[in-house]
C-alpha positions in Angstrom: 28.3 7.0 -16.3 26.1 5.1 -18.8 22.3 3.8 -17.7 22.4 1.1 -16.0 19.5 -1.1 -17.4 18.3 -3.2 -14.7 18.9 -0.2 -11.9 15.1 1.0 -12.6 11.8 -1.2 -13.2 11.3 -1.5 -16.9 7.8 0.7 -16.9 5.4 1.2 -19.7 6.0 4.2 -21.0 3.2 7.2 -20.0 3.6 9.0 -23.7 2.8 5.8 -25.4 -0.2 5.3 -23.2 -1.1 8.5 -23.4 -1.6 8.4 -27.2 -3.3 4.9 -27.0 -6.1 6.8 -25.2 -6.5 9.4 -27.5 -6.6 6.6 -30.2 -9.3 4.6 -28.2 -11.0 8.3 -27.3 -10.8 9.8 -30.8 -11.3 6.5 -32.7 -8.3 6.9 -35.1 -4.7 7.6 -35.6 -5.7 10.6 -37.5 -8.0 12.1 -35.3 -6.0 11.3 -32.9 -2.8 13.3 -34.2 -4.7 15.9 -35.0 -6.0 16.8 -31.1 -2.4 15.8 -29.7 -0.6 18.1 -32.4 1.3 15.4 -33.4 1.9 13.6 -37.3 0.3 10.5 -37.8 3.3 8.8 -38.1 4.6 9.4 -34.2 1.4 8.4 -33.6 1.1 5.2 -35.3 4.5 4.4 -33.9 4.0 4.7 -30.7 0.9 2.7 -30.6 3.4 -0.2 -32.0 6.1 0.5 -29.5 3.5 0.5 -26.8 2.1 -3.1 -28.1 5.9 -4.2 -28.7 6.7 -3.5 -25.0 3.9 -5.3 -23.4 3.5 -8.2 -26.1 0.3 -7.7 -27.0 -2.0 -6.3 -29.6 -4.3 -3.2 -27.6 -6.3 -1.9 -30.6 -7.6 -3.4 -34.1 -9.1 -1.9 -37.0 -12.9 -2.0 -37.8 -15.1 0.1 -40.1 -16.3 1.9 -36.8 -12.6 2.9 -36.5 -9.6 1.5 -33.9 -11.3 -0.3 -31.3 -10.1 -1.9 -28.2 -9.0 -5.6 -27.5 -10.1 -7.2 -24.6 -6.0 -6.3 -23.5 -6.6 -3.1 -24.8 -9.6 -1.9 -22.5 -7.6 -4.1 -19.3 -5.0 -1.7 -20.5 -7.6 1.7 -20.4 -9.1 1.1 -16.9 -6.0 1.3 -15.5 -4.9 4.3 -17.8 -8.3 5.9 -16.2 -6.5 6.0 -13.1 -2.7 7.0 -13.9 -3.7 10.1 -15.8 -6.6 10.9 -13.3 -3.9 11.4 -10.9 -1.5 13.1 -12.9 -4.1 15.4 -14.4 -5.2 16.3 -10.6 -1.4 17.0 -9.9 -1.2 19.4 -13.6 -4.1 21.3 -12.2 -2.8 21.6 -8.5 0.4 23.1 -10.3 -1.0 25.5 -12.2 -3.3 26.8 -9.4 0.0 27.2 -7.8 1.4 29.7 -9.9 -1.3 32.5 -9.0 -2.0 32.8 -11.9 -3.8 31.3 -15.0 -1.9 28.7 -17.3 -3.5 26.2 -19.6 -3.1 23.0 -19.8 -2.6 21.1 -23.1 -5.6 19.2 -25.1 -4.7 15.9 -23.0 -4.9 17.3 -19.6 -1.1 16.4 -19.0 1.4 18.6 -19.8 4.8 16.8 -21.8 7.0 17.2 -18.3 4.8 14.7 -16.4 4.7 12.1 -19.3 8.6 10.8 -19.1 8.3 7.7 -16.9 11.7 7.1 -16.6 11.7 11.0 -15.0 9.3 10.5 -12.7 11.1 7.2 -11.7 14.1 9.3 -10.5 12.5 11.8 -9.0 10.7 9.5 -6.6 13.8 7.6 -5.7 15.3 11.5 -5.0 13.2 12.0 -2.8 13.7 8.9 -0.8 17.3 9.0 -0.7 17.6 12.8 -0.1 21.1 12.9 -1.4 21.5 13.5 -5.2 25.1 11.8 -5.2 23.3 8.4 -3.5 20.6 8.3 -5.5 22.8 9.2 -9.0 24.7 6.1 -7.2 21.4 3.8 -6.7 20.4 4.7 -10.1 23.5 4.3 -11.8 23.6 7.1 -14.0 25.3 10.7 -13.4 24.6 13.4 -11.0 24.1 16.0 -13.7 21.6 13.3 -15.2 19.5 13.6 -12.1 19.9 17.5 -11.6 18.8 17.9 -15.3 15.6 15.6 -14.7 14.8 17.5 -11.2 15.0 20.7 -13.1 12.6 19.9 -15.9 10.1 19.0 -13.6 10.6 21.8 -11.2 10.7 24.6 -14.5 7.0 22.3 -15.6 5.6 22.6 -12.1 6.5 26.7 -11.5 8.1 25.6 -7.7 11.0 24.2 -6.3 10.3 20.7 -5.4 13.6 20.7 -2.9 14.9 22.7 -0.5 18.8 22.4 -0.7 21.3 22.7 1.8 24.5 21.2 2.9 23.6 18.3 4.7 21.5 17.4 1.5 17.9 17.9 -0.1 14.2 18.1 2.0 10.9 17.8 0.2 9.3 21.4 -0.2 5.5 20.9 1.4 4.4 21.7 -2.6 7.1 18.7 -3.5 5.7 16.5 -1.0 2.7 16.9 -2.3 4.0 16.7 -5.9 5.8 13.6 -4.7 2.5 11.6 -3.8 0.8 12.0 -6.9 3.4 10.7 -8.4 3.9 7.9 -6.5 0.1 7.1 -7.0 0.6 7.1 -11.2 4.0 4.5 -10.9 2.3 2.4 -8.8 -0.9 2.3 -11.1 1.7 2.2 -13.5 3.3 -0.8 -12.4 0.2 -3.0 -12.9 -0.3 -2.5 -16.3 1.5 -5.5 -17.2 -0.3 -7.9 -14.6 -3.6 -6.4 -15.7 -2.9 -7.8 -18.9 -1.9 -11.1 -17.8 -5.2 -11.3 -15.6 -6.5 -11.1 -19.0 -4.6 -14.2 -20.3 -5.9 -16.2 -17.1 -3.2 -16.0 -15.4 -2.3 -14.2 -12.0 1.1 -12.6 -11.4 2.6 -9.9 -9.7 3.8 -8.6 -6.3 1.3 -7.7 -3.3 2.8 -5.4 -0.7 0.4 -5.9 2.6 0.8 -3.7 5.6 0.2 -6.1 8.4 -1.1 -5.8 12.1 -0.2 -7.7 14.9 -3.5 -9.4 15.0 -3.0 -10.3 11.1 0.8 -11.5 11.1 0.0 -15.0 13.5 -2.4 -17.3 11.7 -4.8 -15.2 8.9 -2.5 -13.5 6.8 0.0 -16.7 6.3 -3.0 -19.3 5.5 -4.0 -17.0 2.8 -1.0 -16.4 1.7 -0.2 -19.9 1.9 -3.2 -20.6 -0.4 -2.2 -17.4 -3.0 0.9 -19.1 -3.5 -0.2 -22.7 -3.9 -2.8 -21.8 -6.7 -0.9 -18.7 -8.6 3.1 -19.3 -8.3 3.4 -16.3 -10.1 2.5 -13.9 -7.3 5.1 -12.5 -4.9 3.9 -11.0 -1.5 6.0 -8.9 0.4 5.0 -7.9 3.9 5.3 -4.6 5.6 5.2 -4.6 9.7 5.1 -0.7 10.3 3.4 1.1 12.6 0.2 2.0 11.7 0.9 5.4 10.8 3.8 4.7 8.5 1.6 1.8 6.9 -1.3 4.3 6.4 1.7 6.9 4.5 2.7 3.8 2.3 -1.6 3.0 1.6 -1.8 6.4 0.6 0.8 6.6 -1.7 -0.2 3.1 -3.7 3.7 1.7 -2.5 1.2 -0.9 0.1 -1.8 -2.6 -1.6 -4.3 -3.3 1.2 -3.6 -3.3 5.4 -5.3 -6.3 7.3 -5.5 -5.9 11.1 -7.2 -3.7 13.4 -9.6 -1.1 12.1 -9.2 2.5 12.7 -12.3 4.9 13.6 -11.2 7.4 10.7 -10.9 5.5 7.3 -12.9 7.8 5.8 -11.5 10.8 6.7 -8.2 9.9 5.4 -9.1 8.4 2.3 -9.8 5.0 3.0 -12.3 2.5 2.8 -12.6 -0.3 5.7 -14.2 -3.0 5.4 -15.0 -5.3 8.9 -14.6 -9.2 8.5 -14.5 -10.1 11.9 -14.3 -8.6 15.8 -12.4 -10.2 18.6 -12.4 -9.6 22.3 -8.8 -9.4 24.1 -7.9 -12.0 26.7 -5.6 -12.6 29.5 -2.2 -15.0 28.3 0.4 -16.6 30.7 2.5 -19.8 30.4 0.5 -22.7 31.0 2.8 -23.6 34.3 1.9 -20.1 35.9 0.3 -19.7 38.9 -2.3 -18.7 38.1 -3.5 -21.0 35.4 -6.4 -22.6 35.7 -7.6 -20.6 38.9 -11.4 -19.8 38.3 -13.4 -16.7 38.3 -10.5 -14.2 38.3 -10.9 -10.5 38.6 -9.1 -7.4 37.1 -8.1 -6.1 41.0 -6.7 -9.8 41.7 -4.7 -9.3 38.7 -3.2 -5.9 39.4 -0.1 -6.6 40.9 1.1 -9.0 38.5 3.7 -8.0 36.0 2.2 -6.6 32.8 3.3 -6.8 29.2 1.2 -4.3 27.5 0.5 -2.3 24.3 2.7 0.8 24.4 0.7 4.2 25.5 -1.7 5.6 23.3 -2.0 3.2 20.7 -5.9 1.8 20.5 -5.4 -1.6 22.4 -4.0 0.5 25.2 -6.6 2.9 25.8 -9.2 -0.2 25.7 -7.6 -1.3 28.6 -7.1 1.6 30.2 -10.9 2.4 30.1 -11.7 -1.8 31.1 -9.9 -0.9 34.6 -11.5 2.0 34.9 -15.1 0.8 34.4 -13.8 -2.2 36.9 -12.9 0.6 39.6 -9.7 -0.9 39.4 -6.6 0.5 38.8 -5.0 0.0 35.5 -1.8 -2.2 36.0 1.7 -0.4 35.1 3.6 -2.4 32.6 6.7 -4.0 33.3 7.4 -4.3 29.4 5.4 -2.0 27.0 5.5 -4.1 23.1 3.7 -4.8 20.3 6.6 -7.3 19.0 4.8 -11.3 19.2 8.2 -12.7 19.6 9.0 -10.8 22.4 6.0 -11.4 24.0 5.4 -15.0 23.4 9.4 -15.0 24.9 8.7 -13.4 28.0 5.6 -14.9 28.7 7.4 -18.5 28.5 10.0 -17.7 30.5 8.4 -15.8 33.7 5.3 -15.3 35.2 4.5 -11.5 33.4 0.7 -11.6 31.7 0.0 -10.2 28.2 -3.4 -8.6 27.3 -4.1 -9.2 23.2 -6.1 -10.9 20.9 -5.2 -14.7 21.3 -5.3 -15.2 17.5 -1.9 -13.4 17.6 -1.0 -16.7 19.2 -3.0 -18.7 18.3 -1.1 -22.0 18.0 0.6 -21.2 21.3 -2.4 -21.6 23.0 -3.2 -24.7 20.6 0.0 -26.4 21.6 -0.2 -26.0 25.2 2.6 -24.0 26.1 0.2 -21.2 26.7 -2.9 -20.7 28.2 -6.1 -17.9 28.3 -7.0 -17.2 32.3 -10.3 -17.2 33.7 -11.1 -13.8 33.3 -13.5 -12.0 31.0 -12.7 -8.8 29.8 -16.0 -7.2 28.4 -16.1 -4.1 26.0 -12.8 -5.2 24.6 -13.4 -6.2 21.1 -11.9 -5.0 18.5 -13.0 -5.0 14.5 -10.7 -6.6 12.4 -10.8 -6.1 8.7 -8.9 -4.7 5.4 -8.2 -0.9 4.9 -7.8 0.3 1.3 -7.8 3.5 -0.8 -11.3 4.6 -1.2 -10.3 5.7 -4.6 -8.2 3.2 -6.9 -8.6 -0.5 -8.1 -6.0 -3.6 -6.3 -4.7 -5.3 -8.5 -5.6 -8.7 -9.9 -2.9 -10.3 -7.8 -4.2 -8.5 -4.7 -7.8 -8.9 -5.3 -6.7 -12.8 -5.1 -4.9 -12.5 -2.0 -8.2 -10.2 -0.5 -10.3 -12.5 -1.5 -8.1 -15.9 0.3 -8.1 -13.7 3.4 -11.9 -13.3 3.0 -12.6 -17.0 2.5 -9.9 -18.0 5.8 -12.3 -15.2 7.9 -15.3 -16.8 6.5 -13.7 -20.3 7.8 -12.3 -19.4 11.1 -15.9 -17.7 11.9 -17.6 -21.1 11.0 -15.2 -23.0 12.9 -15.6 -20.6 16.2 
């Protein structure tokens, strides 16, 4: 079956870029052939594919030598990064083999510089199933096996285990697999870097948000994104936190807003606090006990509880409120972290809800829900954005993280 065109994202290709930064680094096409092995006239060439496919001229000559446009040094920073990580992975390989191998004069060997290779091997790994993803991609299964092998013959391991009921990750190909992921994803801004360039702001934002960010931050700023830069798509990932700190770490989610986590650091990440909030008490503005004064956490104990499920943060907060109350911590009729279940229940019976009440926020603006008389010290939690500690967002979601800045900056005025 013949390539379909459209079946893979149209990537800038990692040889060409390569080659532009031996240009940029060795100050001419000559120079430049020379350390890469290559004649000056596959050089030369693929310095005009490269500028062909992204529309722009990247270097110019000067007595000095080829120099950089202001596209082309956009274009270097975020080449920095790409081959940063696949020159990590082509070390990590070689280590692998036990035994010493070198690596060529631009620190990435040929196998790891097919984009389109990479591309499939990522959506392998996803799918699991080499006859689905031969299907997703629309090309043949022998077109896949072939690209699997190269890489596996380049990296010295299997990358899959096979067996009947399909194809698992090795640990080594999990690995393999993340570094990868890291160098598309870089990949894939290449184009919007330039456009940043141009003055304009484009591209797609993928934003792992919590429950405290999904009610009344996160759309404002997203509201205001949109207004001012049409060309920027946001797309919206409500995981666990877990699965939204895999995604971070792999460069497939830009930037988490919600709840920070005790162990950024440790797992790579940077946080960065914009704001703390302490939980309160929520029922329907008809309960029974709405608008009863000076409320206590025993009084409340036999009421039916909609609470955070066990062993998330929220939950433990709780747990240890009760406990420095003496009292004992209330067993949930309904455990959920889902704000349209709980704003349903709590409408329609008398069960109380223990959260943040900016995750409903314009419930308790209009009315149809109200915060009880009851404070619940030592349970604030910070609220903030959790990126890679290593990498650079791109311009479209530096824009949104800076909107969601500037609606934090406005709400704590407001407050």
């Amino acid at each position: 079956m013949a390539p379909h065109p459209k079946r893979l994202a149209e990537l800038p290709s990692l040889a060409h870029l390569r080659v532009l930064s031996a240009v940029v680094q060795h100050g001419s096409a000559t120079r430049a052939a020379a350390a890469l092995f290559r004649a000056q006239s596959a050089v030369t060439r693929s310095i005009r594919e490269i500028e062909q496919a992204l529309g722009v001229q990247l270097l110019e000559r000067r007595a000095s030598g080829m120099v950089p446009t202001a596209m082309g040094k956009a274009v270097l920073e975020r080449n920095a990064r790409i081959f940063a990580e696949l020159e990590e992975l082509a070390q990590w390989c070689m280590l692998q083999h036990g035994r010493p191998r070198t690596l060529p004069p631009s620190g990435v060997p040929p196998y790891l510089l097919n984009t389109r290779r990479l591309q499939l091997l990522v959506t392998l790994a996803r799918h699991r199933h080499m006859p689905t993803a031969a299907h997703a991609l629309g090309i043949s299964q022998p077109a896949v096996s072939a690209a699997v092998r190269i890489l596996e013959n380049g990296a010295g391991f299997a990358l899959f285990d096979r067996s009947a009921g399909g194809l698992q990750l090795t640990e080594s190909g999990e690995h393999f697999v993340l570094h990868v992921r890291r160098a598309l994803n870089e990949l894939r801004h290449v184009p919007d870097d330039i456009a940043a360039v141009k003055g304009s702001i484009r591209g797609q934002v993928v934003v792992g948000g919590l429950p405290f960010a999904r009610a009344r931050i996160l759309p404002e700023a997203v509201a205001r994104v949109s207004r001012s830069h049409p060309g920027v798509r946001v797309m919206t990932d409500e995981s666990s936190y877990e699965a939204l700190a895999a995604g971070l770490r792999a460069g497939d989610i830009d930037f988490i807003f919600g709840g920070l986590r005790g162990a950024e650091a440790a797992g790579g990440f940077h946080g960065e606090w914009l704001m703390s909030e302490s939980m309160v008490v929520l029922a329907r503005s008809d309960h029974p006990l709405a608008g009863v004064r000076d409320l206590t956490l025993g009084k409340l104990g036999r009421q039916q509880w909609i609470l955070p499920r066990a062993h998330t943060p929220a939950r433990e907060i709780l747990d240890d409120l009760f406990q420095r109350a003496r009292a004992k911590p209330p067993e949930p009729a309904v455990e959920t972290a889902d704000l349209a279940m709980i704003r349903g229940l709590l409408l329609r019976s008398d069960m109380l809800a223990v959260l943040p009440a900016q995750q409903l926020h314009y419930e308790c603006q209009m009315g149809s829900l109200v915060v009880l008389d009851i404070p619940l010290p030592g349970t604030a939690r910070d609220i903030g954005l959790t990126m890679r500690a290593t990498g650079e967002p791109s311009p479209a979601a530096r824009t949104l993280i800076e909107a969601i800045r500037s609606v934090v900056g406005e709400s704590s005025g407001a407050s």
